[in-house]
Every structure is written in C-alpha cells, then in structure tokens.
C-alpha positions as CSV (number, residue, x, y, z in Angstrom):
1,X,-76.0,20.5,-48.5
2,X,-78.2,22.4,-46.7
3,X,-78.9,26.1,-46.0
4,X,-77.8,25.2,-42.0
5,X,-74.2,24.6,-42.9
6,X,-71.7,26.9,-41.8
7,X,-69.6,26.9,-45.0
8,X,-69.5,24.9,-48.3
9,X,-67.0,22.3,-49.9
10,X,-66.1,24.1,-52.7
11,X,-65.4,27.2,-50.3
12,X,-63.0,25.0,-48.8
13,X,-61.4,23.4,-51.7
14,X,-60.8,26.7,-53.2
15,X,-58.8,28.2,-50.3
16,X,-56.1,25.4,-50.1
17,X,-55.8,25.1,-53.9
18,X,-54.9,28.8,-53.8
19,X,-52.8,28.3,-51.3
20,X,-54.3,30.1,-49.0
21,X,-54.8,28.7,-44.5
22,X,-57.7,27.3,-43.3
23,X,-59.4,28.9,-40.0
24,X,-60.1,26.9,-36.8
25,X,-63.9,27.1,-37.7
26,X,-63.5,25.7,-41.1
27,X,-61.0,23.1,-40.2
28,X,-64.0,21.2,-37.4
29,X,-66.8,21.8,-40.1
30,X,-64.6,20.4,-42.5
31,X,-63.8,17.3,-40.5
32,X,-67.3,17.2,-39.1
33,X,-69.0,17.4,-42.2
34,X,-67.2,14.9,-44.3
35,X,-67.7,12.3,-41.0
36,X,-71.5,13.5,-41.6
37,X,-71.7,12.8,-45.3
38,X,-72.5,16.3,-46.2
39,X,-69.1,16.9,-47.9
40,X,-69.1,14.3,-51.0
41,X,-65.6,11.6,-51.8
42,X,-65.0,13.3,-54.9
43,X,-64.7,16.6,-52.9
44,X,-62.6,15.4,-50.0
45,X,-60.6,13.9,-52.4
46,X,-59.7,17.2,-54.1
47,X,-59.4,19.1,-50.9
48,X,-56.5,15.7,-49.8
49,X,-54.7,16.5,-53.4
50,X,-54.8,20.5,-52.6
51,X,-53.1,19.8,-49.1
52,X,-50.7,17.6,-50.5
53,X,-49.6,20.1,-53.4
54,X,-49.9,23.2,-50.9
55,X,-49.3,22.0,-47.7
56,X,-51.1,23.3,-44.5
57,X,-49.4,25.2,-41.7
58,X,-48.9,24.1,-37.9
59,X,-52.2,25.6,-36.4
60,X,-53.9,23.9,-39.3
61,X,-52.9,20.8,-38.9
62,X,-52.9,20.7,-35.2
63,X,-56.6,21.7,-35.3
64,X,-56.6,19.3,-38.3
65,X,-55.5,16.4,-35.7
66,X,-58.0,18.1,-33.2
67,X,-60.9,17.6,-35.3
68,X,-60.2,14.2,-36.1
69,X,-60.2,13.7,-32.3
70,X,-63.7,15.0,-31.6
71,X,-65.2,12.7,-34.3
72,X,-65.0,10.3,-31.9
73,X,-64.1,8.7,-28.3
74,X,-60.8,9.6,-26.4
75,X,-60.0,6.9,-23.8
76,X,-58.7,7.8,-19.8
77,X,-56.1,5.9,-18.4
78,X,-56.3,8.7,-15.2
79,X,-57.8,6.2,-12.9
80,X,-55.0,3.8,-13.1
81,X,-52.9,3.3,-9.8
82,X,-49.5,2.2,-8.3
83,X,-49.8,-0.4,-6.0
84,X,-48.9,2.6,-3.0
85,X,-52.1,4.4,-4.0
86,X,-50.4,7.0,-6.8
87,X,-51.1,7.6,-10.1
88,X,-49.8,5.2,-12.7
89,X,-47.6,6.6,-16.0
90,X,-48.1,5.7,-19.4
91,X,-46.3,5.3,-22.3
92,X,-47.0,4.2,-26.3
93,X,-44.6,3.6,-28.8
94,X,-45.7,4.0,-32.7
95,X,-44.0,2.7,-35.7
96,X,-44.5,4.3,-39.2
97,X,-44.0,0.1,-40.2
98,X,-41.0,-2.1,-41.9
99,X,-39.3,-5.3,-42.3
100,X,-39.0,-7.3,-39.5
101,X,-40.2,-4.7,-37.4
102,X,-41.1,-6.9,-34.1
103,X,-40.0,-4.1,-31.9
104,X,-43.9,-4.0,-30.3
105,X,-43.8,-7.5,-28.7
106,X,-40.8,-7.2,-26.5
107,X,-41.3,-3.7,-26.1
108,X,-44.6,-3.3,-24.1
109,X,-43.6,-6.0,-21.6
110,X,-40.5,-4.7,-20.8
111,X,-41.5,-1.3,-20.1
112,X,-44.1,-2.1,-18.4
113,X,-41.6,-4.0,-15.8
114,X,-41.3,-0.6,-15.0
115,X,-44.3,0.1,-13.4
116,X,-44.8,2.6,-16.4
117,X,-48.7,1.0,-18.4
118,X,-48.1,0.5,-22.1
119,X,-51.5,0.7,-24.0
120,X,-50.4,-1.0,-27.9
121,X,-53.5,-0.3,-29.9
122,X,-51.8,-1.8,-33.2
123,X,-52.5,-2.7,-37.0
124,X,-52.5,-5.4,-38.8
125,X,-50.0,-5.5,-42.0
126,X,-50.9,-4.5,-45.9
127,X,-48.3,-5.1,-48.6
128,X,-44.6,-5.4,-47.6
129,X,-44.9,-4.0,-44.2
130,X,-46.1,-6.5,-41.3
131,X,-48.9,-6.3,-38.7
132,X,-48.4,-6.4,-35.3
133,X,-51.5,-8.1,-34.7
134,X,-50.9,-10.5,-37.7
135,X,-47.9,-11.6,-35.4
136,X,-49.0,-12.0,-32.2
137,X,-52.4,-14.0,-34.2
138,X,-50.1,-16.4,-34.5
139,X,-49.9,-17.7,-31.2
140,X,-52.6,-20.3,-30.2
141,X,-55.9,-19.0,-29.0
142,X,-54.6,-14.9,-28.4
143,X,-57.4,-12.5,-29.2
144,X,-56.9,-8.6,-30.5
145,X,-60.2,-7.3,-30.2
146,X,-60.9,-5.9,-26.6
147,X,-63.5,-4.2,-25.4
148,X,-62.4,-1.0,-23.4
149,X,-63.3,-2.2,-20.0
150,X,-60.6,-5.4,-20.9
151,X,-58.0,-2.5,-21.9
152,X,-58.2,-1.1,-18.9
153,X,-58.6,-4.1,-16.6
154,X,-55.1,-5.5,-18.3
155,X,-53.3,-2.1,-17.8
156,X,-54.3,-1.9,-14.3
157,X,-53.3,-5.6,-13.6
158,X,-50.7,-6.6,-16.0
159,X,-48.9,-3.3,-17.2
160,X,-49.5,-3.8,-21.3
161,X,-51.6,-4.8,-24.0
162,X,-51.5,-5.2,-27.4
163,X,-54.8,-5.1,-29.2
164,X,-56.9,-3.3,-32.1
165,X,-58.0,0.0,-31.7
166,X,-61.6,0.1,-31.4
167,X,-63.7,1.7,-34.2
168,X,-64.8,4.5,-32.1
169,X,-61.4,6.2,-32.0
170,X,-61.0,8.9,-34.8
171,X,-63.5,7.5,-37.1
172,X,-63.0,10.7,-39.4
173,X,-59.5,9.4,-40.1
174,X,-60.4,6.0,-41.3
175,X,-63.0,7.3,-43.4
176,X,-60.0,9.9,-45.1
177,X,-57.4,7.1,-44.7
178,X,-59.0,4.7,-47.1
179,X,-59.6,7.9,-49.6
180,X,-56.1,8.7,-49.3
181,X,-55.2,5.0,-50.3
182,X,-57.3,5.5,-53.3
183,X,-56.8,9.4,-54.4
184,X,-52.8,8.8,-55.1
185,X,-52.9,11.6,-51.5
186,X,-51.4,9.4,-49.0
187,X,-47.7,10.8,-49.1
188,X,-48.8,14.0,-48.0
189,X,-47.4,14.8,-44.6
190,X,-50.2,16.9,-42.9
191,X,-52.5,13.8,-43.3
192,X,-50.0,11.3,-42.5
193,X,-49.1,13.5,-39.4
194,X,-52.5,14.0,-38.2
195,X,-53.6,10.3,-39.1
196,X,-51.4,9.0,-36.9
197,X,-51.5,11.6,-34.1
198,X,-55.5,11.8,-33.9
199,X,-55.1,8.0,-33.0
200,X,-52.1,8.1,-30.7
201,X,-53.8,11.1,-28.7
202,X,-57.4,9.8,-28.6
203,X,-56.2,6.5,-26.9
204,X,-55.5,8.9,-24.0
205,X,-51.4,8.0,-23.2
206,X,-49.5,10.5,-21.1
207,X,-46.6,10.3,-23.5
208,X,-45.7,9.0,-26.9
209,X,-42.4,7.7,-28.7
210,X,-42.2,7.5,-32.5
211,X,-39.9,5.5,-34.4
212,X,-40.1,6.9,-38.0
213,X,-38.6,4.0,-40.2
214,X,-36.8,5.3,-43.3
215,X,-35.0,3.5,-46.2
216,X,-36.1,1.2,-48.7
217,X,-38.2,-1.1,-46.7
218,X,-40.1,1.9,-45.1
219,X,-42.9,4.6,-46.2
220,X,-40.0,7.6,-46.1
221,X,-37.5,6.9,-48.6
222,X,-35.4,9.2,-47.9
223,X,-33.9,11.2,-44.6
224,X,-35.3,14.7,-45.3
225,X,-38.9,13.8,-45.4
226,X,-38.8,11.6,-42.5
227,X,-37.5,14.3,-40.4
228,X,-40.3,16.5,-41.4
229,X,-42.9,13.9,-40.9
230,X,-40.9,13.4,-37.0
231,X,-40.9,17.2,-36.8
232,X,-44.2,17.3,-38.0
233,X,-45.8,14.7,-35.5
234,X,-43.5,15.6,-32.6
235,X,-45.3,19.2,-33.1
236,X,-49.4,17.8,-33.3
237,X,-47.8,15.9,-29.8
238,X,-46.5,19.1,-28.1
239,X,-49.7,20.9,-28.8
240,X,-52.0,18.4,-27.6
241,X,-50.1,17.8,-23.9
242,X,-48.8,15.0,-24.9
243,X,-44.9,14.7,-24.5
244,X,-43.8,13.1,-27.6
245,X,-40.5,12.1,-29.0
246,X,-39.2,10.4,-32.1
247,X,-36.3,8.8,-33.2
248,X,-35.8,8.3,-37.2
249,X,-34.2,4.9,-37.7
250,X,-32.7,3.1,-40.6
251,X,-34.8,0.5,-42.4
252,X,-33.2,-0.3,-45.6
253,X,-32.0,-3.9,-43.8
254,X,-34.7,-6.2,-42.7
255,X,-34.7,-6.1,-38.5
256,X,-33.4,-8.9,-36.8
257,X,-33.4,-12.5,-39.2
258,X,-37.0,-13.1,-39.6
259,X,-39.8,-11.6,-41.5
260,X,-43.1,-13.2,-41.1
261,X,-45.8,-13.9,-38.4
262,X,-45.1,-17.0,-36.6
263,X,-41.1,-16.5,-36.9
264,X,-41.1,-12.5,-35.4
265,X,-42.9,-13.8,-32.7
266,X,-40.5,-16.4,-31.9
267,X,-37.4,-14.0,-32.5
268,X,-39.2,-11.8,-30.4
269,X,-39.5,-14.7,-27.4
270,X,-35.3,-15.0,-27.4
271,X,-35.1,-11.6,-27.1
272,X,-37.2,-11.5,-24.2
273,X,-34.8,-14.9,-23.1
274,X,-32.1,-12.3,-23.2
275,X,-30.9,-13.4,-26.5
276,X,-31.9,-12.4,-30.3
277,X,-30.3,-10.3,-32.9
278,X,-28.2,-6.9,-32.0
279,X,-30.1,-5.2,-34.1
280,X,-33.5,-5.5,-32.6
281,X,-32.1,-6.0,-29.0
282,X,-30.6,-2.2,-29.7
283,X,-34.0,-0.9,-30.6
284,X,-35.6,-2.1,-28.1
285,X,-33.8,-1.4,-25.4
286,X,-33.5,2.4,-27.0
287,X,-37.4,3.0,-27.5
288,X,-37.8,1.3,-23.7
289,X,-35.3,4.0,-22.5
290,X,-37.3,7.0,-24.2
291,X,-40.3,5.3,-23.4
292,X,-39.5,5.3,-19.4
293,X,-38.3,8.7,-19.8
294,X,-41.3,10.1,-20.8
295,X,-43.4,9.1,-18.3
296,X,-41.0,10.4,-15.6
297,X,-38.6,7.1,-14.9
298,X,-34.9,7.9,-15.4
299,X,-33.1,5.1,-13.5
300,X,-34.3,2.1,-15.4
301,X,-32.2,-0.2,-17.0
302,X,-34.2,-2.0,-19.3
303,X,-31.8,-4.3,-20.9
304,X,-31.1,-5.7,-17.7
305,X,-34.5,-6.6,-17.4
306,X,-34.3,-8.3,-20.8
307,X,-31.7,-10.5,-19.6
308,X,-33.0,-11.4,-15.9
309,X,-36.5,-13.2,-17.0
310,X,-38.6,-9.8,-16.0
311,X,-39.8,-8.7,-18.9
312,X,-40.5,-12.7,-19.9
313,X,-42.8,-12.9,-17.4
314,X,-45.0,-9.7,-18.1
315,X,-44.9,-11.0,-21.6
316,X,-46.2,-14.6,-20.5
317,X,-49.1,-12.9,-18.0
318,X,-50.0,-10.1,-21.2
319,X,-50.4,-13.5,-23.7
320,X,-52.3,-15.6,-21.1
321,X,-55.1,-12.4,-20.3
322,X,-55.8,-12.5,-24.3
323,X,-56.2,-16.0,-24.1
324,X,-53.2,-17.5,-25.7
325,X,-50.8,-19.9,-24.8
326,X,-47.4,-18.4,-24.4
327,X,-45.7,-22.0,-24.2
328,X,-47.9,-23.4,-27.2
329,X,-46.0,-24.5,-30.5
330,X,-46.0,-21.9,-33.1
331,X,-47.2,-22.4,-36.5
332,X,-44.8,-23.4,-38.8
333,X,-44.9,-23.5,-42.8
334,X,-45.2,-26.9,-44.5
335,X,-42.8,-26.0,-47.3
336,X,-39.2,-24.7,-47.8
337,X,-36.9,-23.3,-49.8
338,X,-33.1,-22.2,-49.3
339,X,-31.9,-19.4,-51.4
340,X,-28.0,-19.7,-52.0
341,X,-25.1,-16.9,-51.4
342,X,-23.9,-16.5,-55.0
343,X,-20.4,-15.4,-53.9
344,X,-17.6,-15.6,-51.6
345,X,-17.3,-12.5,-49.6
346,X,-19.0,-9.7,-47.3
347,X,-22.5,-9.6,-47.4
348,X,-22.6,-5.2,-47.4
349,X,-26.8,-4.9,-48.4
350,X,-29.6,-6.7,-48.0
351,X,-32.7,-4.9,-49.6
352,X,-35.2,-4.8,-47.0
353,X,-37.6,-3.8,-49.3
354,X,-37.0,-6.7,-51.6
355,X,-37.2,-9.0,-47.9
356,X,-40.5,-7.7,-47.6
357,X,-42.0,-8.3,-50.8
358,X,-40.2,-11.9,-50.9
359,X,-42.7,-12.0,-47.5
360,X,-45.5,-10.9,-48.8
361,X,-45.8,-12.8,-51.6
362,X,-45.0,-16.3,-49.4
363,X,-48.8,-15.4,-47.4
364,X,-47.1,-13.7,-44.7
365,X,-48.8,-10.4,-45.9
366,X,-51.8,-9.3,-47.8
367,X,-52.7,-7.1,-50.8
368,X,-56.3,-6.7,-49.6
369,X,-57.6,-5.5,-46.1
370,X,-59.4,-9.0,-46.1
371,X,-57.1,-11.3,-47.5
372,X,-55.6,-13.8,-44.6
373,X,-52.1,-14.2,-44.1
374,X,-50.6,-17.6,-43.5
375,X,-49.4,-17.6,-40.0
376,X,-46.2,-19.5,-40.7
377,X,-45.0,-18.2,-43.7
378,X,-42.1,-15.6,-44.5
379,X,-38.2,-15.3,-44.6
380,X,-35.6,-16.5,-42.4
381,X,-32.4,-14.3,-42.8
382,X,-28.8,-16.8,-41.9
383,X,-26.6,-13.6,-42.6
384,X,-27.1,-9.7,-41.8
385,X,-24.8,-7.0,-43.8
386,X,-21.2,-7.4,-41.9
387,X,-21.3,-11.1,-42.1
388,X,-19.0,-13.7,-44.0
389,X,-20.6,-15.7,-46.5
390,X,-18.9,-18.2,-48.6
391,X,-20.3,-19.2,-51.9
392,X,-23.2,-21.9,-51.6
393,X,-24.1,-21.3,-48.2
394,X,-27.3,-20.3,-47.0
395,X,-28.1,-17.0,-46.9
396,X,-31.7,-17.2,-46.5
397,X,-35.0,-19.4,-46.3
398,X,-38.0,-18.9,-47.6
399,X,-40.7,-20.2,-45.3
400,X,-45.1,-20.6,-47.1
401,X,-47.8,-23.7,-47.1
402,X,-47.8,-23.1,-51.0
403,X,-45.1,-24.1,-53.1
404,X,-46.5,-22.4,-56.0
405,X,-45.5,-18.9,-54.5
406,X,-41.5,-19.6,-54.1
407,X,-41.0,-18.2,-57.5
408,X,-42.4,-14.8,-57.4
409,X,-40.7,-14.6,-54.2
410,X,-37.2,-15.4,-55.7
411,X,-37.9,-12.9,-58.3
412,X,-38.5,-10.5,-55.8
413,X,-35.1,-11.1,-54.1
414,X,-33.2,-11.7,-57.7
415,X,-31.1,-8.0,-56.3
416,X,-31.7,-8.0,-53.0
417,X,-28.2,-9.1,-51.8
418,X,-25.1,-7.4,-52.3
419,X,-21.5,-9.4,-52.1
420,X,-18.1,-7.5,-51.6
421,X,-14.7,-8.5,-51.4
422,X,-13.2,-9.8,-48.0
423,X,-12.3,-6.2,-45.7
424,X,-15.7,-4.7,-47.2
425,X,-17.5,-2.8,-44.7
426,X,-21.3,-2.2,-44.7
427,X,-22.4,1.5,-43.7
428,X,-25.2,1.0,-41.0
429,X,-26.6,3.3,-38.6
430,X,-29.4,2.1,-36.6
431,X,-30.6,4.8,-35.3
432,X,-29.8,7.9,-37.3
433,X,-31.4,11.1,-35.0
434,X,-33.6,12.3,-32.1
435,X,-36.3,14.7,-32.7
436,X,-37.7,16.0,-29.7
C-alpha cells in the first residue's frame, strides 16, 4: 500500500468486525482498491466473513452495489425507438437459478411481442442449477458472446436477446464472486444482493423482475431468507432508479418435465407452440405480466400471445440473429435409462434437488467453470406431484452419452420421490409472494 491511499485494509476490516457502518468514502476505495490490487485476497476475504457475520445496513450496501457499478461499463439502451419515433421500454428478468428453470427462453420473446426490449445477459450453469446459455448452446450453430453494438442492433430490430454479459460490466464483482465461492462467504446477503444488482443495473434496463427461487432445488432454503434477499435486492433497485419487483417462487419440484440442455430447450419450444407443462406456462406468463408492467404496458395479455404463434416467431427471428437454426434437430443423448415408480399411488414430492444432482451428474452440468456439459443429457420427468402412478411405470428417464454415469445418478434420486395413498394431496404453491 502506499502513502497515497485514502484509508487501509485493516482500517476497514476492523470496523465491520466490530460491527460498526462503513461511510460512502470507504465503501468506493474499498471496492476500488481491491479491483486495483492494493487490498490483498486474504484481506477481502476477511472483510466478506465480517459482512456476513455482521451484516451491513441499506446505504451501505446500496453504495456497496454503486461501487461495484463504477468498476466498470454501464450500457444505454436510451437510444432505442418505437417504430412511431418514441422511446422504446425495457425490461429484464433475473433468476437466483433451479431445476428446470427454462423460464428465460420463452420469456424474452414473448415480452418482447410487446414492443417492451428484453436485454437477457445470462450465465451459464455450475453444480445442480442449469445455465441459460448452456441451453440455448444446444441449438445448432447459436452464439452467446456479443459484442455491444450486436446487443443493441438485436434489441432495436428484434425486441430480445439472450447472451453473456461482457467482462466489462462490474468487474469488481467477479473478482469478489469467485473469493466468495472459495472463503465459505457466499450465503451472505449484502454480497449476494449487490452481486446480482451491480450486474442487473450496469446493463442499463429501465426496470427489473426477480424471481427468487426457494426450496430444496434452490440457493434459499427456506422462506425467511429469500424474502430478505427479495427485500434486500428490491431495495439496491429502488435506490438506483430502477423499478424492480420480485416474486419468491417455490422450487423444491423440478419446473416443467425436463432438466437438461437440449430437452429445456425443446420444452421451452411447446410452450412457445402454446402447449408445455402448467407449471412453467404459469411462470411465464406471471414474470411476462410483471415484466410489461414495469415498463409502463398494462393491457397485454401475454398468454394469448403464447397460444397465437407471436411469441414463436420473435423466438425464431432472436435464434436466427445468433446464428442458429431454430428448426434444426436438437441433440439428443445416445444412452437411456428408465427409473421405475416403486408404488401404486400419488406421487406428493419430487426432490428437485435430488432432480438436479441426478442432472448434473449425467453431463448436463459442471463442477468446474471449464468442464463442458453434454448438450443432450439430463432427466425427463413422466409424472409431476398430483399425478397417478401405478407401480412399474415410468416415472422418469435419465438421458447422458456415458453409461458409466447412470449410477451415481440413481443414487442421487434413491429419495427423491415420495408415494401416498390414492386421495393424497401434494401441497404446492407456485408462486408464494410479491415483494415490491
């Protein structure tokens, strides 16, 4: 450190571990300093564990969020028009990931019917949860890396894309997200919070839904915490001009009856037919509602626009401008495997946790950032909690191009189901609140 700085790390350290607040000042040199190299890993990591322990106050975290922002770009979607001449809306949706969670893919097309721009800047999937860009990779020749000018030529033209973010939004936070993974830090709200937001604001949308996943197959395990993450991240939105929403849905079922790449893409493509599974239909059509909402249109009706072939065709145009092939065969897995129900009866759980892991382990995820998924691999659910199963029937599939991986996916699914006696009824509610 030099004699120039402004403050020191262990000044820094010190406060939070006494639970003290951070000023405005400190928060940016912070922030700045650890993008800079000036504050060392071992320190950063021991002001992450302070926060987590100790918390941090709104204003902190807000000029938390803030500071990530300035380490780096902020995109402008102001110059985008209307065909009349006006100013064109947009709107993102973010996920805090699960099973099955396809909800991106119809999504951004079908708001964007709307006349409302939807700019995705998405992940890719580690462990249990899947990637959105991992999905959409499947289909034949589509690309996720953009350069801004293509972002904004799409929007302008098409309505949506769905892409990486570039590596010049928030830089700070990847640097403090991988310490986080690493440091045992990365439950602590503040960071999660203001990980998330710095991204969501610095891509520059007008206004921003959240869908904050909780239940087995999700980060937040239980119902408390991920209203204080919503609460939390509603909060960073308010502050920044952004109007922000979130809804905390249920993810201890898979969504829909596939969990992969190559399958949620083409569960995705019937609900954009007007078909697919309630479930994800629901979702949809819900997030598209608050989604339209916030950027000012109130007399949509989006599942209509599932059903009539609109949001099929903004879907085919967004594929085709990243180069893929929207009619093209999907990859499909060279082996299967059929895992029995046990049971006559109800089928009142199905771990989506357990669904996940099953997934992973098949090649449909990775453990590693640069591991490669196989495109066709993952489960294919036959029966969702509700349904009548009889004893031998299928209840699910297990999809992978290496056989040698069925078994540590069966162990991972050895208590994932849960059979009742016929009149059972499973206790499922989609979507469980509304923060705004």
């Amino acid at each position: 450190m030099t004699s120039t700085e402004a403050f020191d790390a262990v000044q820094i350290i010190t406060i939070k571990r006494d639970k003290g607040t951070l000023t405005p000042e400190q928060i940016d040199w912070t922030i700045d300093a650890y993008t800079r190299g000036v504050i060392a890993e071992e320190q950063m990591a021991a002001l992450n564990m302070a926060i987590l322990l100790n918390g941090m106050d709104r204003q902190e975290i807000s000029r938390w969020t803030s500071a990530m922002i300035a380490s780096g770009e902020r995109m402008d979607f102001s110059w985008l028009t209307t065909p009349d001449g006006g100013r064109k809306a947009t709107s993102d949706k973010h996920s805090t990931g699960g099973v099955g969670d396809k909800i991106t893919l119809p999504l951004a097309p079908l708001v964007a019917v709307f006349g409302v721009a939807v700019p995705q800047l998405s992940g890719r999937g580690l462990g249990h949860t899947g990637g959105t860009l991992d999905k959409l990779e499947a289909i034949p020749g589509w690309r996720a890396n953009l350069s801004n000018d293509e972002i904004m030529a799409q929007l302008q033209d098409v309505g949506a894309v769905i892409c990486a973010a570039g590596s010049g939004l928030a830089p700070a936070d990847k640097k403090l997200y991988a310490l986080r993974d690493v440091t045992g830090t990365v439950e602590a709200i503040p960071l999660i919070a203001s990980s998330i937001m710095s991204k969501k604001i610095a891509e520059g949308t007008g206004s921003l839904v959240l869908d904050v996943k909780v239940g087995s197959g999700a980060f937040m395990k239980d119902q408390a915490r991920a209203k204080e993450l919503a609460e939390t991240m509603v909060a960073l939105g308010k502050d920044a001009g952004v109007h922000t929403v979130a809804l905390i849905t249920d993810m201890s079922t898979p969504l829909g009856l596939t969990a992969g790449n190559a399958i949620e893409v083409e569960e995705s493509v019937e609900v954009l037919a007007g078909g697919g599974p309630e479930d994800v239909v629901e979702l949809t059509v819900r997030l598209a509602e608050e989604m339209l909402a916030g950027a000012g249109v109130h007399d949509a009706d989006p599942a209509a626009a599932l059903k009539d072939g609109r949001a099929m065709d903004v879907w085919n145009r967004m594929i085709e401008a990243q180069g893929g092939d929207p009619r093209a065969s999907l990859p499909v897995a060279r082996e299967s495997e059929v895992i029995y129900a046990p049971a006559d009866g109800v089928l009142v759980e199905l771990d989506a946790l357990s669904v996940g892991v099953a997934a992973w382990r098949l090649g449909a995820g990775r453990a590693r950032k640069e591991d490669k998924v196989q495109a066709g691999a993952g489960v294919r659910m036959h029966a969702k909690p509700g349904a009548l199963v009889r004893a031998g029937e299928p209840l699910m599939t297990l999809l992978t191009d290496t056989p040698e991986k069925f078994e540590r996916a069966k162990e991972a699914l050895q208590d994932a189901v849960v059979i009742a006696p016929e009149g059972s009824r499973p206790a499922r509610q989609l979507i469980i609140s509304r923060v705004a």
